[in-house]
Structure formats: C-alpha cells, structure tokens
N, C-alpha and C positions, 0 to 999 in steps of 0.2 A: 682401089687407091694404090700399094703398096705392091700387086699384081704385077701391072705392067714396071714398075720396078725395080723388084728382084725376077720380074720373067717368069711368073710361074701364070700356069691358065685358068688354077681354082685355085680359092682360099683352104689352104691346105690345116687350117683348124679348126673348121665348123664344128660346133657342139652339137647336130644333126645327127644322130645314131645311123652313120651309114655301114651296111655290111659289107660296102668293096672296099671300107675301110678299116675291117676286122684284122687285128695284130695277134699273132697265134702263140702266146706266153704258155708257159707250163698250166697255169689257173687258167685259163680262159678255153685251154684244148680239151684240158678232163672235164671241167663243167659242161660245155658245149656238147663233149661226147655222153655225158650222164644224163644232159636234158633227152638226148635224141634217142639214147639205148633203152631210157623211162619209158619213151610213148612207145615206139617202134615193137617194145618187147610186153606192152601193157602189164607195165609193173604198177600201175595204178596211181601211187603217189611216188613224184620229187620234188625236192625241196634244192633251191640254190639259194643264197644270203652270201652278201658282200656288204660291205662299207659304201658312202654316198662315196660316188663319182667311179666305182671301179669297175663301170663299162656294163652292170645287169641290163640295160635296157639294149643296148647294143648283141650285145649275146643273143635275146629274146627274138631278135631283128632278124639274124643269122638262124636260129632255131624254124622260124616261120618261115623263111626261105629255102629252108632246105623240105618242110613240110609242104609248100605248096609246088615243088616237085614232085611229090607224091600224092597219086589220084585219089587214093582210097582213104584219104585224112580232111577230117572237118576239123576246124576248132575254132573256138569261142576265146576272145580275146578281152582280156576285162583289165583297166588301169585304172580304175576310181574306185577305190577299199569301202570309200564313203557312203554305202546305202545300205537301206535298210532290207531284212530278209530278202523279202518280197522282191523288189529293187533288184537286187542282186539275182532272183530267177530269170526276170521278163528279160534279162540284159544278156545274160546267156543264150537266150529261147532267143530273141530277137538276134543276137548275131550268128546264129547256127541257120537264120533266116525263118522261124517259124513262129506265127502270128501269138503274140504276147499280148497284148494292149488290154485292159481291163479283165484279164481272165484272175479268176484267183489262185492262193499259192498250190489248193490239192488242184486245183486245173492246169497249171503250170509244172506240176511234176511228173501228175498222169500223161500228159504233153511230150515233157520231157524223155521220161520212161519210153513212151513208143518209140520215140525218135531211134533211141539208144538202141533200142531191141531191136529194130528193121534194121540199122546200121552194124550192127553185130551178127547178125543174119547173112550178110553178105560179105561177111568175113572186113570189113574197114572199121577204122581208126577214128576215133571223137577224141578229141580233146580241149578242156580247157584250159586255161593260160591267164593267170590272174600276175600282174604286174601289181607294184608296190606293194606286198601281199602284206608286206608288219602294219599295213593301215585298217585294216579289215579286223573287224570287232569281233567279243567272243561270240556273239551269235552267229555271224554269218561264220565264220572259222567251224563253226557246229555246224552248219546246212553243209558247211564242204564235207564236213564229214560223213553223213549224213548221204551223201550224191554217190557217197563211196561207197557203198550198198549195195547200188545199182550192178549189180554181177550174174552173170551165171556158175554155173557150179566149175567150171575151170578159167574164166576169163572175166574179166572187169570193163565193165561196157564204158567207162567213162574215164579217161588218163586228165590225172590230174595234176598241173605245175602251179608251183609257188614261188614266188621271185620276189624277196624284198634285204631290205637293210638288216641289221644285228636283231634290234628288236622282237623279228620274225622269231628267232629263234629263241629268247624269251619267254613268247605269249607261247612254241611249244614245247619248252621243257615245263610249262606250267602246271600244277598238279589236272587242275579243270582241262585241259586238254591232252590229259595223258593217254586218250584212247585213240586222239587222231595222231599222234606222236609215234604209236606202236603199228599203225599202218604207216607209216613213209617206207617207202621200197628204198630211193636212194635220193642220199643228200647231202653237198657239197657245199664248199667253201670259196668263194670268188676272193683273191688276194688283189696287190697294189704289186705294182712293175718293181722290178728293181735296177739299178744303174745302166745296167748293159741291156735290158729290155727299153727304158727310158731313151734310150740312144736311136737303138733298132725303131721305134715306135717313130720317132720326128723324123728319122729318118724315111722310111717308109711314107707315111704321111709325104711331106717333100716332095719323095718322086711321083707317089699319084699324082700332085699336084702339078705334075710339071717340072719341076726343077731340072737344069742339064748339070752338065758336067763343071763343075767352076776350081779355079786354081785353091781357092778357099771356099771354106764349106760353111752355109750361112751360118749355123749352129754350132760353131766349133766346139771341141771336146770342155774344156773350163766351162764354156756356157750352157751344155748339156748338164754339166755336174750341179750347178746352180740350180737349173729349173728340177732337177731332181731333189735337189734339197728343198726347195719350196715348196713343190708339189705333192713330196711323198710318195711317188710312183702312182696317184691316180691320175688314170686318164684325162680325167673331165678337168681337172687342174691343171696338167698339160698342156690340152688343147688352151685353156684360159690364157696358161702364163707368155703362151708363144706367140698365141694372136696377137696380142696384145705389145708383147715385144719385137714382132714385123711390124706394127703401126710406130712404135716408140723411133723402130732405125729407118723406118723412111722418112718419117721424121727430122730423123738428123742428119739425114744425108750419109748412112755408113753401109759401107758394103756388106757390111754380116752383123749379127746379133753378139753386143757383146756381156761377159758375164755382170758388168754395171748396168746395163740396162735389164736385166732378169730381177738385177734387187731395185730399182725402181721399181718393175711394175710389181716386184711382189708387197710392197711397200703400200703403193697404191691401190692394190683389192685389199691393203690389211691382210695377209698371208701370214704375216707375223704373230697373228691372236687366232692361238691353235684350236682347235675344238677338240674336244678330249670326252669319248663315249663313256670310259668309265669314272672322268670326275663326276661326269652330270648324273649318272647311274647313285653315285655314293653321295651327293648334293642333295637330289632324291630323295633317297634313302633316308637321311638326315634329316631332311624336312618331315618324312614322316614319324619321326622319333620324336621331335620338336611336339608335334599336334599330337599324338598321342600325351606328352607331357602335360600339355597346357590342357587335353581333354580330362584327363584324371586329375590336376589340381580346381578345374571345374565342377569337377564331379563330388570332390570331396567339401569345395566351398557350400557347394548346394545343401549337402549334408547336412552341414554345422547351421547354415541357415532352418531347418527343420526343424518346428516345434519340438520340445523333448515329454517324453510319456511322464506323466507325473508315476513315482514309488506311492505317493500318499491319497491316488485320488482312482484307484481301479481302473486305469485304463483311460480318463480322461487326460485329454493335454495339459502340461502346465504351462503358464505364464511366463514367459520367460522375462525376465525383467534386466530392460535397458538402464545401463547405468554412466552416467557421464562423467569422466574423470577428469581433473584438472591437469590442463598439461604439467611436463616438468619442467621445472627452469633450472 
C-alpha cells in the first residue's frame, strides 16, 4: 500500500524476527556473543532475560543461524513453557529427530542419554534452546536441572539456553531453585535502545527496505525523538509505532513522517497507559498481604465460633448460650 509510495521494496517494519535485520547495540552484541561463547565452549548453562519487546526472539534467530553453520551442532528448540514433564522430554527427543511418541519418561531419558553420549563421542555440540523460558514451571525448570547431569567427568553433554522476560529471573533467584541458579555458567541482561541506537535502528531498517537517497529523510530527527519517547527504545514498539505511521502519512498524502502523526498513532495503540513491571510486582505483593489478612481474621472467627470447654464439667463442652439483645436506640 504505502510501498510503492514512499518507494521502498519491503515493509521495512515487519514484526517477523528476521536476522538480516539484526541492529548490533552494545546489549544485543554481548548477549549474542554470551549465547554463542555458552554453547561453543560447553559451559552448560546460559541464561539471557530482557523486557517484552527487546528483540529475545530475534537474538535466538541470529544464534541458530550462526549454529546451523556449524556441522557438528544439534539443537532442540522449545517456545511453549506450557507442558508438562513428560511434554517437555518427547518435545526435545522429537526435535533432536528421535522417535518419542508413547515411550515413557525413564525411556525418554535412557533415549536421551544415548543420544548425548554417541554425540559426545564424536566430539559435537547438542544443544537446547528453550524460548519464553519465565513460562516453564518449577517442575520442568527441575527436569532442566536435572538434564544438567548428563556429563562426563570434564564436559557437559547437554548446553543448555534460557531466554525469557524478568520473571525468569525471579523463579531463579528463588530459594526452590537455588541449585539450578549455582550452575548457570553465563548470564546477561538484554537492554531497550537508546536515542541515537533508535535513530540508527529506523534507519538501517529503511535502507534494507529499500529507501534511496531523498532531499528529506522520511523519519526526520523530531520524529525519531517521538517515536523514541513512545516506545522506549524497544524494538517491537518501533517497529509498531512506525508501521503504523507509514500507513497514517500515506494517508495524508505527506512526504515524510511527521512528529504529530507518531503521537496520533501512539494515542491510538493507547501507548500512553504504561505498563510498569514493578507496580504489578508490589500490586502482587499487596494482594498477597490482603489474603493473608482476611485468612487470619477467618481463622480466628472460626475460633470464637468453637464450642468452649466447660471449668465445671471435666472436659465436657459447654453450652454456650445464645442471647439476644435489644437493639439501641
């Protein structure tokens, strides 16, 4: 629509995790290189956590790309946290390509095991790669642990990556998984762009897409500063706000994107109603204060509700006798 328009040959803001579209920020180069120094050097476990939208699954994208360069690397690729044990072996076992379907969990690990050992024997690389990783329960977060095992006496037959939101980090400072906490080898921090990376980022984007040379620059510097405000330096909000704002100025028939049309459309996704990790953390928090509250004034009504031991009668109950008062006027 907007395309042949402003002249570019692709929509230069697809929310597609593409890696020819990987922007190389200070956070995205040391993560990327932490993912790959993990497997490469079978440090066993790493650990990456970012904020929603700040490019993990893209990163992931670029990771596997760079691993399926390399002959002597399997890996098992898992985005759905949501199963159970079990679940979560056949899923492994079946993308490593070996036959899962009704076997059970000591047969899906004896399975497993071999795999690892024959692949370790030959001196290559397994690894798995578990996406959204803060959805994954404490059980199966225990089978990870648990798969971490699987070693010989100098080498760890199984590299293991974790990629999820804050959360992640969380479930392992938690006290219940302080043992898989004390194996992570290495484990970084994915940040949010800042002003002059927001610039670099649309613009880059742009020339994949196409863009030539123009006397004005669709995204002038004001309108870059806006979508930075809006967005916050994450990616995925980027992509959102600009898309969005190439549809608004074709639209109107405008040769470039102006900073008025960045706060329309941020207006319009509601941009404005911030999401705040640690209010909902202490809202949380507070609600559990709340029920604890109400469970201990339950607890003591029950109480007072209970017959009382009669002084006068050895141990039998007394009567407790209901008396009806007249109200006051």
């Amino acid at each position: 629509m907007y395309k042949t328009y402003f002249k570019l040959a692709r929509s230069p803001f697809d929310l597609t995790p593409d890696p020819n579209c990987y922007f190389p920020t200070k956070w995205h180069n040391e993560a990327l290189a932490a993912l790959y120094y993990g497997v490469r050097q079978h440090k066993g476990f790493v650990v990456v956590t970012g904020e929603v939208g700040t490019g993990k699954t893209l990163l992931l994208r670029c990771l596997l790309k760079l691993l399926k360069e390399s002959k002597d690397v399997a890996y098992a690729y898992i985005f759905n946290g949501r199963l159970s044990p079990t679940e979560f072996l056949r899923y492994i076992l079946s993308d490593f390509g070996l036959p899962a379907s009704g076997k059970s969990k000591d047969e899906l690990l004896i399975d497993l095991g071999k795999f690892l050992v024959s692949r370790s024997l030959r001196k290559m690389t397994t690894v798995l790669i578990v996406d959204e990783a803060h959805l994954l329960s404490a059980d199966i977060l225990e089978e990870v642990r648990l798969l971490s095992n699987l070693e010989t006496n100098d080498d760890k037959l199984l590299q293991i990556v974790l990629v999820g939101q804050p959360e992640l980090d969380e479930k392992l400072d938690s006290v219940g998984l302080r043992q898989l906490k004390q194996r992570i080898a290495v484990r970084t921090l994915l940040g949010a762009l800042d002003v002059d990376e927001t610039k670099g980022y649309i613009e880059q984007r742009l020339r994949i897409a196409g863009e030539g040379p123009h006397p004005d620059p669709l995204f002038p510097g004001p309108t870059i500063a806006e979508v930075y405000r809006h967005s916050r330096g994450l990616p995925r909000l980027i992509n959102t706000i600009c898309e969005n704002a190439l549809i608004a100025a074709y639209a109107r028939r405008l040769p470039s994107v102006t900073p008025d049309i960045i706060g329309y459309v941020a207006k319009e996704l509601r941009l404005d109603v911030v999401y705040s990790p640690d209010a909902e953390r202490t809202e949380r928090h507070n609600e559990k204060k709340v029920q604890r509250a109400i469970n201990t004034i339950l607890d003591q009504y029950a109480a007072l509700r209970r017959p009382i031991a009669s002084h006068s009668d050895l141990g039998a109950p007394a009567v407790v006798e209901e008396r009806t008062h007249e109200p006051y006027i």
